[in-house]
Every structure is written in C-alpha cells, then in structure tokens.
mmCIF file of the N, C-alpha and C atoms, coordinates in Angstrom:
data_MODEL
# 
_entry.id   MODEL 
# 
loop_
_atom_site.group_PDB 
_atom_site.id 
_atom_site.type_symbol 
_atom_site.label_atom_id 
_atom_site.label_alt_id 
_atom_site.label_comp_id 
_atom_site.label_asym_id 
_atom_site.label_entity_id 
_atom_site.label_seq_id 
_atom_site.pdbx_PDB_ins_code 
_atom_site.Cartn_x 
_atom_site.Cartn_y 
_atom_site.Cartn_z 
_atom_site.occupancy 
_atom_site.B_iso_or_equiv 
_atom_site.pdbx_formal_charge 
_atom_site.auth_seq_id 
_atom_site.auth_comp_id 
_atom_site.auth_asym_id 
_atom_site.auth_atom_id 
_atom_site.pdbx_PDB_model_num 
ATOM 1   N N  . UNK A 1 1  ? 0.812   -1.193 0.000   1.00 0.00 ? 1  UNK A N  1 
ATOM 2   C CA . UNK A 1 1  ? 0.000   0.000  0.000   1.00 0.00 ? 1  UNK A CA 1 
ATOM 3   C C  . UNK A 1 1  ? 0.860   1.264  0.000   1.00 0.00 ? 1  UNK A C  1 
ATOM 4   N N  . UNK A 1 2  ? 1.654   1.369  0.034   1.00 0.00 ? 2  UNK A N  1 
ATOM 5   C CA . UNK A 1 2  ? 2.901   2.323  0.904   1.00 0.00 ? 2  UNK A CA 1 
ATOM 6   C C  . UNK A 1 2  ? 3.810   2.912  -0.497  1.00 0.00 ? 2  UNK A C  1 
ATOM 7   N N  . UNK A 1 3  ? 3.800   1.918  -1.355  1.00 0.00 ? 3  UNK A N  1 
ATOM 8   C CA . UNK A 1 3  ? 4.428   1.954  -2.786  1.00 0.00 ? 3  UNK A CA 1 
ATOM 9   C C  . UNK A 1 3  ? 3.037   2.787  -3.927  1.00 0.00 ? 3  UNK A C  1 
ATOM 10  N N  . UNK A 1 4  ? 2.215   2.109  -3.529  1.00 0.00 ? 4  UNK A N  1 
ATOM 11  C CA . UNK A 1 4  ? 0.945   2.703  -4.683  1.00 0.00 ? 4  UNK A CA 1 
ATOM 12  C C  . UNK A 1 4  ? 0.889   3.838  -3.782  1.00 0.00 ? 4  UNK A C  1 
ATOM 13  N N  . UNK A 1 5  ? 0.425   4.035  -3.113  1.00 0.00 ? 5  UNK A N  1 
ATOM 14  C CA . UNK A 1 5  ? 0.525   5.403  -2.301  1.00 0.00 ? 5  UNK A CA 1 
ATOM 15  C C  . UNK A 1 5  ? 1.175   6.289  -2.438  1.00 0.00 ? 5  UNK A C  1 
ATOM 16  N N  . UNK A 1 6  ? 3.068   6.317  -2.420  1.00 0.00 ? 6  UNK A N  1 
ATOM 17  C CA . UNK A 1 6  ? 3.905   7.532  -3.181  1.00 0.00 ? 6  UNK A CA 1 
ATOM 18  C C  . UNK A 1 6  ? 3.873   7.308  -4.380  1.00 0.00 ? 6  UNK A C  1 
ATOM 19  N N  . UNK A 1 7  ? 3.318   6.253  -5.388  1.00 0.00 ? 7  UNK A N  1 
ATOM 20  C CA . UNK A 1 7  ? 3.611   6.577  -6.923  1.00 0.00 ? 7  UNK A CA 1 
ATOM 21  C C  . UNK A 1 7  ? 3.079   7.980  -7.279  1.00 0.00 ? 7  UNK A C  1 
ATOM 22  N N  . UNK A 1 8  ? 2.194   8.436  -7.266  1.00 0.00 ? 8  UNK A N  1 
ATOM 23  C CA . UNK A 1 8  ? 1.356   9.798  -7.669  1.00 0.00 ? 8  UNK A CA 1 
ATOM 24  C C  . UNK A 1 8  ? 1.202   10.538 -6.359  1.00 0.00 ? 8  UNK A C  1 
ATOM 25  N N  . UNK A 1 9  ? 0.677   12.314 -6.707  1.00 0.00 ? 9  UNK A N  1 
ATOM 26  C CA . UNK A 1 9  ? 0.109   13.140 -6.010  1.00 0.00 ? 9  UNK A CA 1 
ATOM 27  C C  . UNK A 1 9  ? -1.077  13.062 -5.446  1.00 0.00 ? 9  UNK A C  1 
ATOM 28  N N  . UNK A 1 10 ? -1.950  12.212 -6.001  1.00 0.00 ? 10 UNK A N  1 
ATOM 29  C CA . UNK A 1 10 ? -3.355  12.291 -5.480  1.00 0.00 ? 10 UNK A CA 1 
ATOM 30  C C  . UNK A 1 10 ? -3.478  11.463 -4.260  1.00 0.00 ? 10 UNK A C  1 
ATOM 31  N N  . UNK A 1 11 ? -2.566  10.653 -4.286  1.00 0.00 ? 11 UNK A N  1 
ATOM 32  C CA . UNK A 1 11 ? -2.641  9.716  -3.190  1.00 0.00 ? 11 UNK A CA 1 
ATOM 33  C C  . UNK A 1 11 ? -1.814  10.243 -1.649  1.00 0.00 ? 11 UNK A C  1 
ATOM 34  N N  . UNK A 1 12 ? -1.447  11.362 -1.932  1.00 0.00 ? 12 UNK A N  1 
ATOM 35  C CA . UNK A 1 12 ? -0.724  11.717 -0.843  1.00 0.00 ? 12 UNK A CA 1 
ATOM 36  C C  . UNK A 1 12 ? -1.363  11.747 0.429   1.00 0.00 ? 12 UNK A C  1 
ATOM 37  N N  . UNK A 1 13 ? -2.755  11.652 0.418   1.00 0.00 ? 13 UNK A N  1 
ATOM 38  C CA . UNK A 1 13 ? -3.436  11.990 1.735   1.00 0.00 ? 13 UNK A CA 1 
ATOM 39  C C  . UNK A 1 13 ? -4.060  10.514 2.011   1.00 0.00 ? 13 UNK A C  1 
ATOM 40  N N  . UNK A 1 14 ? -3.777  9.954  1.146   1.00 0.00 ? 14 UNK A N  1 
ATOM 41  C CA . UNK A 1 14 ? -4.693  8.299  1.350   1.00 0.00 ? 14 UNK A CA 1 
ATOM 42  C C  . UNK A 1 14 ? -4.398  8.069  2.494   1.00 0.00 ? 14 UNK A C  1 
ATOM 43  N N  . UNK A 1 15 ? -3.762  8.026  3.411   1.00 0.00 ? 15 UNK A N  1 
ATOM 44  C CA . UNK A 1 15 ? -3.945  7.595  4.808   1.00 0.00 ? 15 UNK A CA 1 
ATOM 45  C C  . UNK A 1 15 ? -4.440  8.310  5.668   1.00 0.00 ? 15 UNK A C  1 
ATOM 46  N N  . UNK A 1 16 ? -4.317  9.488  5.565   1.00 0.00 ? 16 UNK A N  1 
ATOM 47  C CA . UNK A 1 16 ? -4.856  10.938 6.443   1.00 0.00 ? 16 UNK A CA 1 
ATOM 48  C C  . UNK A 1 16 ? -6.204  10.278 5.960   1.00 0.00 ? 16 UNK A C  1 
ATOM 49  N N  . UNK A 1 17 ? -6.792  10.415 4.651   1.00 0.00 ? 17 UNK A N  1 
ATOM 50  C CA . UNK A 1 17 ? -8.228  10.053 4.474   1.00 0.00 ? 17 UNK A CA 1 
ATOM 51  C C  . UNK A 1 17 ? -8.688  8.677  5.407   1.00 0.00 ? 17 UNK A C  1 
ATOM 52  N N  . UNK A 1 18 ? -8.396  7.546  5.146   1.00 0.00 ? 18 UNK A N  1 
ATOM 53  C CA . UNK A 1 18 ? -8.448  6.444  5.597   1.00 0.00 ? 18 UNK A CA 1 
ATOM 54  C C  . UNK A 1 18 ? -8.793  6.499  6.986   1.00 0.00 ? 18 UNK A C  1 
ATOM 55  N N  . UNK A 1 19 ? -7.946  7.273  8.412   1.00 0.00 ? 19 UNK A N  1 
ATOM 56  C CA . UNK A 1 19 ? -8.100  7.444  9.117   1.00 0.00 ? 19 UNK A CA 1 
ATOM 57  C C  . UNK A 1 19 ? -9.312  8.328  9.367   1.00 0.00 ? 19 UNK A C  1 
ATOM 58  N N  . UNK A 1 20 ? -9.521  9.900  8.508   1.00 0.00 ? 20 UNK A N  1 
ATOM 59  C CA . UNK A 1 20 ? -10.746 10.338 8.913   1.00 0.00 ? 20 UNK A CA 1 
ATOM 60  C C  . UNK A 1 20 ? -12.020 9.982  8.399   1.00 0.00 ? 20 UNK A C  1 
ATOM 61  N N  . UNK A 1 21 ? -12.072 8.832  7.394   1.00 0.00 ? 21 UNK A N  1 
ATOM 62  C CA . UNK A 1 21 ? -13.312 8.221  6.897   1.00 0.00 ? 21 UNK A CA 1 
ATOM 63  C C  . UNK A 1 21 ? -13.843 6.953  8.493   1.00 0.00 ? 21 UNK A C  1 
ATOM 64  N N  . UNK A 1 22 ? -12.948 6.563  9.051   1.00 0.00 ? 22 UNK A N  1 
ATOM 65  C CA . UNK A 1 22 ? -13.104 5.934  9.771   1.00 0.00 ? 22 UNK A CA 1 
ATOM 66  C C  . UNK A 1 22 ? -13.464 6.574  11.444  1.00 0.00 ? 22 UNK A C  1 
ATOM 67  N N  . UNK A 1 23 ? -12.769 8.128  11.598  1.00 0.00 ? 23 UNK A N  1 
ATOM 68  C CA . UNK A 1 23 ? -13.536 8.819  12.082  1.00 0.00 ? 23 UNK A CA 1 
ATOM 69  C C  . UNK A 1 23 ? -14.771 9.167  12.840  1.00 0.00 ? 23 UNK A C  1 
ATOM 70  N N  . UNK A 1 24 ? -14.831 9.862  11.493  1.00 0.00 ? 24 UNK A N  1 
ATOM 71  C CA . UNK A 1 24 ? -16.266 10.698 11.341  1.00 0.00 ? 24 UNK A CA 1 
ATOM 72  C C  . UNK A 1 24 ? -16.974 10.069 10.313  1.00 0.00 ? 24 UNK A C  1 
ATOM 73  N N  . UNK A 1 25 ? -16.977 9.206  9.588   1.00 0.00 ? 25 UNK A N  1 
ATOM 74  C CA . UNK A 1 25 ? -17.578 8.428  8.666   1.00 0.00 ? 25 UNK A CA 1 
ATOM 75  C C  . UNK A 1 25 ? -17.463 8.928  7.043   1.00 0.00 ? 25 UNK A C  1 
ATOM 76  N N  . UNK A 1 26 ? -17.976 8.267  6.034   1.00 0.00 ? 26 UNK A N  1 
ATOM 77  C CA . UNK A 1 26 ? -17.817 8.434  5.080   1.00 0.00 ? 26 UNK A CA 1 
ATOM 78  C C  . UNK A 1 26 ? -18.588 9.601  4.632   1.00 0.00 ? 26 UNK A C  1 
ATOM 79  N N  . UNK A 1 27 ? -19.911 9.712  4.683   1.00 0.00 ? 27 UNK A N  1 
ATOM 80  C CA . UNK A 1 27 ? -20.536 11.026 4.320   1.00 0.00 ? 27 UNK A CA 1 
ATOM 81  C C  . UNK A 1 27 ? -19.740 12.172 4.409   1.00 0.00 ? 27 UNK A C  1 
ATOM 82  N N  . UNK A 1 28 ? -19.372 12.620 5.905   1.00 0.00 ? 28 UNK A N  1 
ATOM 83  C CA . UNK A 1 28 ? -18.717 13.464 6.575   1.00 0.00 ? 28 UNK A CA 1 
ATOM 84  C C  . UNK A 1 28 ? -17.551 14.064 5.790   1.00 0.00 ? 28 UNK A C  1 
ATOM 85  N N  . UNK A 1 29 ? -16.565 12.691 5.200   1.00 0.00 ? 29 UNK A N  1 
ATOM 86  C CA . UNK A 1 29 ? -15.044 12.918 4.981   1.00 0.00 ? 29 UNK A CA 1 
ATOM 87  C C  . UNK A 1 29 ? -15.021 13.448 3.486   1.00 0.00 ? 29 UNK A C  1 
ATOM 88  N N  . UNK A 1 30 ? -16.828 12.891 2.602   1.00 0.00 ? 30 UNK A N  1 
ATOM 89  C CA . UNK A 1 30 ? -16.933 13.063 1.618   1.00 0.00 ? 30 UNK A CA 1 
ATOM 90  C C  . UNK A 1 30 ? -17.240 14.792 1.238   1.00 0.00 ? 30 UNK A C  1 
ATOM 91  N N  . UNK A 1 31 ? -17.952 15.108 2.142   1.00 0.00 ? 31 UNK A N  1 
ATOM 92  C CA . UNK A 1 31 ? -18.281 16.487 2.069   1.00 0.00 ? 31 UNK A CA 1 
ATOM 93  C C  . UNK A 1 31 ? -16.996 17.268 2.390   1.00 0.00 ? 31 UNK A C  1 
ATOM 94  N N  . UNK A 1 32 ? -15.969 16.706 3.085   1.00 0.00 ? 32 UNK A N  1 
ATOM 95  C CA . UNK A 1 32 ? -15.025 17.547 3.124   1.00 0.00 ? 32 UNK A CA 1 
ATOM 96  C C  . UNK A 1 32 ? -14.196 17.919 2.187   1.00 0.00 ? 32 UNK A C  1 
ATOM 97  N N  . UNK A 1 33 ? -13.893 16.404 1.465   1.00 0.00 ? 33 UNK A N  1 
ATOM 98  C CA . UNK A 1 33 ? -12.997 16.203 0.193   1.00 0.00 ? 33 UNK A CA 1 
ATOM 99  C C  . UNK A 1 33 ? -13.537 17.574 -1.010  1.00 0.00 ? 33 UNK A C  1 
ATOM 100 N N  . UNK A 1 34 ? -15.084 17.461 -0.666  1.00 0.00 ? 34 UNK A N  1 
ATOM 101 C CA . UNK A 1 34 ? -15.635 18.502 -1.916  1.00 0.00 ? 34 UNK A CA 1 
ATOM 102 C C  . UNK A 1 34 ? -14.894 19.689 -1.940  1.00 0.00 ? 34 UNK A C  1 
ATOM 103 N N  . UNK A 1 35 ? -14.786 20.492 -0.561  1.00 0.00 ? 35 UNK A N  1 
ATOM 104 C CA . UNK A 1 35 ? -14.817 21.763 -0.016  1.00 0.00 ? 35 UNK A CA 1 
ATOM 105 C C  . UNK A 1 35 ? -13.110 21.548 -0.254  1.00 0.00 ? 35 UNK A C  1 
ATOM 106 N N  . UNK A 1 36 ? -12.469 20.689 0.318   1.00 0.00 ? 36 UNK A N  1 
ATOM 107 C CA . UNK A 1 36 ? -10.750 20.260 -0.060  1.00 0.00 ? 36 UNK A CA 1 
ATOM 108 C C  . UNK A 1 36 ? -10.203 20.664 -1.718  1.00 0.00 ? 36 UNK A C  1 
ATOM 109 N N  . UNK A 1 37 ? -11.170 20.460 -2.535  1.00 0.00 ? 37 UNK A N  1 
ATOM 110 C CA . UNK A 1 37 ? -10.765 20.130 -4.141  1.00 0.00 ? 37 UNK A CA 1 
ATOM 111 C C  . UNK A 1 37 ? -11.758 21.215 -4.742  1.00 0.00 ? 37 UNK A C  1 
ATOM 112 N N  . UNK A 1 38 ? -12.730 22.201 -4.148  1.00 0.00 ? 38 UNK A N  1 
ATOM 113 C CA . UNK A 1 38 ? -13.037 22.950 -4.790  1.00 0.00 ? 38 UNK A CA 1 
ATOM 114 C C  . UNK A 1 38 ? -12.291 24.732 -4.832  1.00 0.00 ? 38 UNK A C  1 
ATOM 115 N N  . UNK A 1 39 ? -12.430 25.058 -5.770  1.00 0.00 ? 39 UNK A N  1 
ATOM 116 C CA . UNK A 1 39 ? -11.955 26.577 -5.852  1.00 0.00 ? 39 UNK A CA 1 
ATOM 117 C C  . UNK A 1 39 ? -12.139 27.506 -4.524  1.00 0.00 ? 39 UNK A C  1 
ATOM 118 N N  . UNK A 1 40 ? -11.217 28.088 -3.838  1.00 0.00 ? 40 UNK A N  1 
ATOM 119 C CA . UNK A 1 40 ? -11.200 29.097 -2.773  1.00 0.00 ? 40 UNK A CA 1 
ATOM 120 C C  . UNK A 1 40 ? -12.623 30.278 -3.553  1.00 0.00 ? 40 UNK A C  1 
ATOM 121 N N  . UNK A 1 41 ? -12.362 30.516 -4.396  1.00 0.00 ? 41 UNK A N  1 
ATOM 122 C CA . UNK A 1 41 ? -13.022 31.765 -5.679  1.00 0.00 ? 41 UNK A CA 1 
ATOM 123 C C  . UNK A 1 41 ? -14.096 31.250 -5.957  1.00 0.00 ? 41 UNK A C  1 
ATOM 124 N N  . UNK A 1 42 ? -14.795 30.570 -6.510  1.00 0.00 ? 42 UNK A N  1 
ATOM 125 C CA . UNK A 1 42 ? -15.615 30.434 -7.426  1.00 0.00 ? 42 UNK A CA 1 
ATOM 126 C C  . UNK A 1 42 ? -16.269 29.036 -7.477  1.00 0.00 ? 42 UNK A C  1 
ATOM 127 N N  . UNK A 1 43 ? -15.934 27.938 -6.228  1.00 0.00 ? 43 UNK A N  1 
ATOM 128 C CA . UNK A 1 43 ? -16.041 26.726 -5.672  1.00 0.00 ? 43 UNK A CA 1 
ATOM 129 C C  . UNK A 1 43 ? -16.234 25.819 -6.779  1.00 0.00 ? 43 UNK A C  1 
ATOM 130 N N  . UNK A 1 44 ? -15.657 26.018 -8.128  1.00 0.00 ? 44 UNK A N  1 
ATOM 131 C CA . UNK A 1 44 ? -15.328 24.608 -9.274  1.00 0.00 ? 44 UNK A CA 1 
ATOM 132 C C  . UNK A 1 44 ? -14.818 23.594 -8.331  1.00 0.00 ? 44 UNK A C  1 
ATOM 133 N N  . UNK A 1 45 ? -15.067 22.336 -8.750  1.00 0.00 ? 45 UNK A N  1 
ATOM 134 C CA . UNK A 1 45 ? -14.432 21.104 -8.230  1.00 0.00 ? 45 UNK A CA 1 
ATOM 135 C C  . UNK A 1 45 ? -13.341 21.138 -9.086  1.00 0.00 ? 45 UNK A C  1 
ATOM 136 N N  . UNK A 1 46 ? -12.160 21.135 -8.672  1.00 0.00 ? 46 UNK A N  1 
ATOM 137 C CA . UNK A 1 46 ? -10.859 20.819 -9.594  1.00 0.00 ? 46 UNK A CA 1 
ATOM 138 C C  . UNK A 1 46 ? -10.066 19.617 -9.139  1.00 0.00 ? 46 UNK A C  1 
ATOM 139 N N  . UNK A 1 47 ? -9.521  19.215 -10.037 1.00 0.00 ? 47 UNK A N  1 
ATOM 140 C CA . UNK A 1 47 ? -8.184  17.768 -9.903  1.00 0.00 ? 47 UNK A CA 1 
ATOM 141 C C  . UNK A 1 47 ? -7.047  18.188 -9.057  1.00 0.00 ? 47 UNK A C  1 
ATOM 142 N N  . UNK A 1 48 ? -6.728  17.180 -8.014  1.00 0.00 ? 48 UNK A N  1 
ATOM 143 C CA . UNK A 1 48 ? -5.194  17.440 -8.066  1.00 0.00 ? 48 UNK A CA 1 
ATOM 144 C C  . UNK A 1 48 ? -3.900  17.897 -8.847  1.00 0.00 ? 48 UNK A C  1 
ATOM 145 N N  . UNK A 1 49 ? -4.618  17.579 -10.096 1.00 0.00 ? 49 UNK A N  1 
ATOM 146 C CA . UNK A 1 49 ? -3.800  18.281 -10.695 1.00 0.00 ? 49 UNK A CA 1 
ATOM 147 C C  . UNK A 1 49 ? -3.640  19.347 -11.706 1.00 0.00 ? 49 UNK A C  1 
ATOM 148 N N  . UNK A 1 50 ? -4.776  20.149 -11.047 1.00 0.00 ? 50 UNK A N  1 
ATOM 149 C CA . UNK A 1 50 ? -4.736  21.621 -11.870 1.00 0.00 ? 50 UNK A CA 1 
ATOM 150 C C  . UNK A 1 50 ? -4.558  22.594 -10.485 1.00 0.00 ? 50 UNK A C  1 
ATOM 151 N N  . UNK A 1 51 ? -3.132  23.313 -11.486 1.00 0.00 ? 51 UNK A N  1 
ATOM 152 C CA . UNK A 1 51 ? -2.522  23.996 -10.421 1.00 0.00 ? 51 UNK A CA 1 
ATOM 153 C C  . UNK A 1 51 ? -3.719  25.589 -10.851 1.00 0.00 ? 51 UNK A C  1 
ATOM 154 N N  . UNK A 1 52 ? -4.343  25.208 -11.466 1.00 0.00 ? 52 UNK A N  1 
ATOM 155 C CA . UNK A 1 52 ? -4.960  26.819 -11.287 1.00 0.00 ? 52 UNK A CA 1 
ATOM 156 C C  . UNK A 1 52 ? -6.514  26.242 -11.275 1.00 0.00 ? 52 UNK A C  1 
ATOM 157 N N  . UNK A 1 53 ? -7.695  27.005 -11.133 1.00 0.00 ? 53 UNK A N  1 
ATOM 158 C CA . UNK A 1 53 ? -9.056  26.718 -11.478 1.00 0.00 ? 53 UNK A CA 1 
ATOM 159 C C  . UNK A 1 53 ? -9.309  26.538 -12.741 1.00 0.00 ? 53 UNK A C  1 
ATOM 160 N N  . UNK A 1 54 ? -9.658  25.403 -13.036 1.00 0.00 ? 54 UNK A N  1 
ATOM 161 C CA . UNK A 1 54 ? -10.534 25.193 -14.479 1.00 0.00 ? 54 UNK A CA 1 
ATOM 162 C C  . UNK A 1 54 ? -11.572 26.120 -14.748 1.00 0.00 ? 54 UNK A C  1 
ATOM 163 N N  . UNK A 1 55 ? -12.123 26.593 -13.824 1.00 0.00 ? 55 UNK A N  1 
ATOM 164 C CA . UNK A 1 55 ? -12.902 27.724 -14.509 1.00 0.00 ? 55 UNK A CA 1 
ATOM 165 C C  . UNK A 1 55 ? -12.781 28.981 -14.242 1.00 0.00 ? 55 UNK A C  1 
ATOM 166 N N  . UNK A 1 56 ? -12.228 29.700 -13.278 1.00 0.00 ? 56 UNK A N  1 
ATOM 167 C CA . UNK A 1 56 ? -11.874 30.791 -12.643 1.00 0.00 ? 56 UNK A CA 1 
ATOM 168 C C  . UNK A 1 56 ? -10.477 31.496 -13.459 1.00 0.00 ? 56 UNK A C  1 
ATOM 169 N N  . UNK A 1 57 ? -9.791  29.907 -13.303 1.00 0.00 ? 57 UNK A N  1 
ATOM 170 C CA . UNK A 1 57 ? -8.011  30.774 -13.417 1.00 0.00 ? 57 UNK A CA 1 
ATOM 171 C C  . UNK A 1 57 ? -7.466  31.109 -11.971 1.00 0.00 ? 57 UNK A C  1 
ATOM 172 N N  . UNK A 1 58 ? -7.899  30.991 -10.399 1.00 0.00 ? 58 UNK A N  1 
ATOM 173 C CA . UNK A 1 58 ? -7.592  31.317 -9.973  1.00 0.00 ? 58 UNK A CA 1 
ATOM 174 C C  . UNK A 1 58 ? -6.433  30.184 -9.315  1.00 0.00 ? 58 UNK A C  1 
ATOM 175 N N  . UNK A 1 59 ? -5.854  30.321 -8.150  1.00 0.00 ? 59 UNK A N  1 
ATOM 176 C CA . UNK A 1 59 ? -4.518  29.569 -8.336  1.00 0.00 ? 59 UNK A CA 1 
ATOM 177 C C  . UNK A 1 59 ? -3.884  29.674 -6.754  1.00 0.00 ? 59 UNK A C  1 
ATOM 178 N N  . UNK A 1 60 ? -3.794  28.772 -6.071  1.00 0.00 ? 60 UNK A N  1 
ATOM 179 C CA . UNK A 1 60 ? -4.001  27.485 -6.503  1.00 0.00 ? 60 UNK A CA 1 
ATOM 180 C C  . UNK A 1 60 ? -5.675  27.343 -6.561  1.00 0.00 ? 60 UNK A C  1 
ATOM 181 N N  . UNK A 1 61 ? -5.397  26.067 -6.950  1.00 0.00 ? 61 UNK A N  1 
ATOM 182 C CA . UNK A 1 61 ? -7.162  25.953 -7.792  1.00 0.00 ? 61 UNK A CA 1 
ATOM 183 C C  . UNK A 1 61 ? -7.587  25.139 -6.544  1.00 0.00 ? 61 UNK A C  1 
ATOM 184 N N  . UNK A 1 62 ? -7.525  24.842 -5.253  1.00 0.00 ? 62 UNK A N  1 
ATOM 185 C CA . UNK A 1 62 ? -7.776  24.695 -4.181  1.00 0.00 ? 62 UNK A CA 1 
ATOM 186 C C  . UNK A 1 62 ? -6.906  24.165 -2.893  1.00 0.00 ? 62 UNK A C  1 
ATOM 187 N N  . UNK A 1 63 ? -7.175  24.165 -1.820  1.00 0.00 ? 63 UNK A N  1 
ATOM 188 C CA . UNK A 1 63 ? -6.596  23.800 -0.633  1.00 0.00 ? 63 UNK A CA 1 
ATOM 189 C C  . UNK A 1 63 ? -5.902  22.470 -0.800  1.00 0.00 ? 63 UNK A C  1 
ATOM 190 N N  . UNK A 1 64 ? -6.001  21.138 -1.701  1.00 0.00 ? 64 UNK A N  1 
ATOM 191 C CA . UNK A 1 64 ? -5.099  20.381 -1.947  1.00 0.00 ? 64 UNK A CA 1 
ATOM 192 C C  . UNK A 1 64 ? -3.957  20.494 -2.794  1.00 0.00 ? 64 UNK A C  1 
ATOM 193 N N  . UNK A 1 65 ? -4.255  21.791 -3.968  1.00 0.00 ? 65 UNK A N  1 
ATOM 194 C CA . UNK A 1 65 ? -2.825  21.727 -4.476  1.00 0.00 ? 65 UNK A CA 1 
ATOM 195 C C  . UNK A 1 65 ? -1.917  23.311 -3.794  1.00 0.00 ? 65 UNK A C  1 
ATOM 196 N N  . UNK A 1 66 ? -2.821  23.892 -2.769  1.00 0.00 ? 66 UNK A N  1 
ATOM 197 C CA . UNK A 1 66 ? -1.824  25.110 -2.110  1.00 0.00 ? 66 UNK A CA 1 
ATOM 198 C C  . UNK A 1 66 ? -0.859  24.334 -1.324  1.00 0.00 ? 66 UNK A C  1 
ATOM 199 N N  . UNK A 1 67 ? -1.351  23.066 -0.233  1.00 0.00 ? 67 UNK A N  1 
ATOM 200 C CA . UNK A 1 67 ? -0.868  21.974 0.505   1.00 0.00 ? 67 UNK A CA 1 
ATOM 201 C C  . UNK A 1 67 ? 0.139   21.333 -0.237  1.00 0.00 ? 67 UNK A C  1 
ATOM 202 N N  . UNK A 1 68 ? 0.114   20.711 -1.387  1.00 0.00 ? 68 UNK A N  1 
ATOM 203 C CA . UNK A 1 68 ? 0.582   19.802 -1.956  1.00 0.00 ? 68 UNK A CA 1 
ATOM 204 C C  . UNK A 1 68 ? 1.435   20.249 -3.272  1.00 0.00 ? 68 UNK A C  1 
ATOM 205 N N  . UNK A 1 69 ? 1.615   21.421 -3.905  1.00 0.00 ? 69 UNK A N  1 
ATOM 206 C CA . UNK A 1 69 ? 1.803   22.064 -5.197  1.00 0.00 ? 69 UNK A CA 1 
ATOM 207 C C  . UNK A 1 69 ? 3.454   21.861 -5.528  1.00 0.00 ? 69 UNK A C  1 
ATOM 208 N N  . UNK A 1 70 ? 4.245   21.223 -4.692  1.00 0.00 ? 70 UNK A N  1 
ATOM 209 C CA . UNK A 1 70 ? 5.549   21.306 -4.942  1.00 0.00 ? 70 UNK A CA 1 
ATOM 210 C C  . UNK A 1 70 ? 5.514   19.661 -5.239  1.00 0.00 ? 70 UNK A C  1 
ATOM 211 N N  . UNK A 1 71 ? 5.352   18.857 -4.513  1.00 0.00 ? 71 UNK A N  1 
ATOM 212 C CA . UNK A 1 71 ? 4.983   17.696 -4.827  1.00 0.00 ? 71 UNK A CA 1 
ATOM 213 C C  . UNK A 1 71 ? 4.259   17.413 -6.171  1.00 0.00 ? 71 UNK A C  1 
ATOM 214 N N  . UNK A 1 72 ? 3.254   18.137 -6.492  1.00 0.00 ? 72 UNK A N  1 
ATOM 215 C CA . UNK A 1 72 ? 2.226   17.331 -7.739  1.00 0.00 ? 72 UNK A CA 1 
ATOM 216 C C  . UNK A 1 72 ? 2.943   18.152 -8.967  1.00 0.00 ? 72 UNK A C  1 
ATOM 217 N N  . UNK A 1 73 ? 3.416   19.097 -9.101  1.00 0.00 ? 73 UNK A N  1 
ATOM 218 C CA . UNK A 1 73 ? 3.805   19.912 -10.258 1.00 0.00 ? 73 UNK A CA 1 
ATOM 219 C C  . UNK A 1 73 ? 5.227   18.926 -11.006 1.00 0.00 ? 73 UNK A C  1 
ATOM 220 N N  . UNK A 1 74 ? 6.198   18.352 -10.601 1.00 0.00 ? 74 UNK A N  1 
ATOM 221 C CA . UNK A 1 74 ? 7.045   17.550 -11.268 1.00 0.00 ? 74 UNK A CA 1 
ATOM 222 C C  . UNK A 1 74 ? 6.112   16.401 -12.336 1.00 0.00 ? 74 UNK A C  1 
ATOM 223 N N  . UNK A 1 75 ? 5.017   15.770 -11.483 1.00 0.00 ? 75 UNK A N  1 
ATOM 224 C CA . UNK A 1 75 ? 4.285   14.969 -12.423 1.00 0.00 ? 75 UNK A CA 1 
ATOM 225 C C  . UNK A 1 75 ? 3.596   15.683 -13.160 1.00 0.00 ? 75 UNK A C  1 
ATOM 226 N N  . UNK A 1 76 ? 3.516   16.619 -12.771 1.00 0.00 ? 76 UNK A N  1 
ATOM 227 C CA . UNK A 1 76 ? 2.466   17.392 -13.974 1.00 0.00 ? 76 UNK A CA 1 
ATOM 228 C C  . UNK A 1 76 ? 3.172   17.501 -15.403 1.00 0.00 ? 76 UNK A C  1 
ATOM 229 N N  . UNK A 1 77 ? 4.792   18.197 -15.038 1.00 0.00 ? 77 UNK A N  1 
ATOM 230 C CA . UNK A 1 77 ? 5.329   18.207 -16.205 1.00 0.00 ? 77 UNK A CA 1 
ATOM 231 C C  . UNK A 1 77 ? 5.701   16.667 -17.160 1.00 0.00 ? 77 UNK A C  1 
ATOM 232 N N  . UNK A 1 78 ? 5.898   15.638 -16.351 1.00 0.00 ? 78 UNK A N  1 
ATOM 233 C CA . UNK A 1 78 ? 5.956   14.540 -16.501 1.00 0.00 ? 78 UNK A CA 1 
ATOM 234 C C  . UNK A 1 78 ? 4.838   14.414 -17.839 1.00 0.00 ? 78 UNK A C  1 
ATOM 235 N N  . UNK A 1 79 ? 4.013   14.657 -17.675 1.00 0.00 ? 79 UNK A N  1 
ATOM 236 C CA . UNK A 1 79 ? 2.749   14.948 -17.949 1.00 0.00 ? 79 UNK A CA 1 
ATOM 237 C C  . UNK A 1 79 ? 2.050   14.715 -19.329 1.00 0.00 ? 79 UNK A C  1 
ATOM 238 N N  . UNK A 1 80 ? 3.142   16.080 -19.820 1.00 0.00 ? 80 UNK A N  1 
ATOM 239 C CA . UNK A 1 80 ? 2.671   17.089 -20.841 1.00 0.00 ? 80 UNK A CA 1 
ATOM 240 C C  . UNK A 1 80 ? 4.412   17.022 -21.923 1.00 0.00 ? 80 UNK A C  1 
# 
C-alpha cells in the first residue's frame, strides 16, 4: 500500500483520508474532500492536478494543491 501510495500526487493523503473516513464516517469525509478540491473563488471542483481553477483561473485551484503544489507539479510536467 505504501508503494501505490507515493507513486502519484493524489494519493498523498490516502492515509490521512483512511483514518478520517473511519472517524467521522464516510458522508462526513466526503463532504469535506468537496470543499478540499473545490476553488477558494468560485467553488469549481478541480483535480489534483490543476494547479490553477478550471474555470476561474484562480490559483491554486484549491486547498489540496496550495498543501501539496511542490509535490504534484514535477508529475504534472511529466505529464505534458
């Protein structure tokens, strides 16, 4: 688990999640993830790996890639 886990950026929180799905339950952790991955600006749901808003432009395009943006940007270029 530990290997699939650092291959990519998105997975960086898989255990942080794991633990708070078990928590506070799944509903709970799900509504958070929304508010986690949506736009600070303009609340688009965006990917881990858009460093800006898909619809805004604004940047970071939410609280997982302001957290995480040094980490996910090497794969990004990887990428493209």
């Amino acid at each position: 688990m530990k290997t699939f886990q650092a291959q990519l950026p998105h997975r960086i929180e898989l255990w942080k999640s794991l633990e708070r799905i078990k928590e506070a339950g799944y509903e709970t952790w799900y509504a958070e993830m929304i508010e986690h991955y949506s736009c600070p600006e303009c609340h688009t749901l965006n990917s881990a790996y858009d460093l800006a808003c898909r619809r805004c432009g604004s940047s970071p395009s939410c609280a997982y890639v302001r957290l995480h943006k040094d980490e996910i940007a090497p794969h990004i270029t990887k990428m493209t």
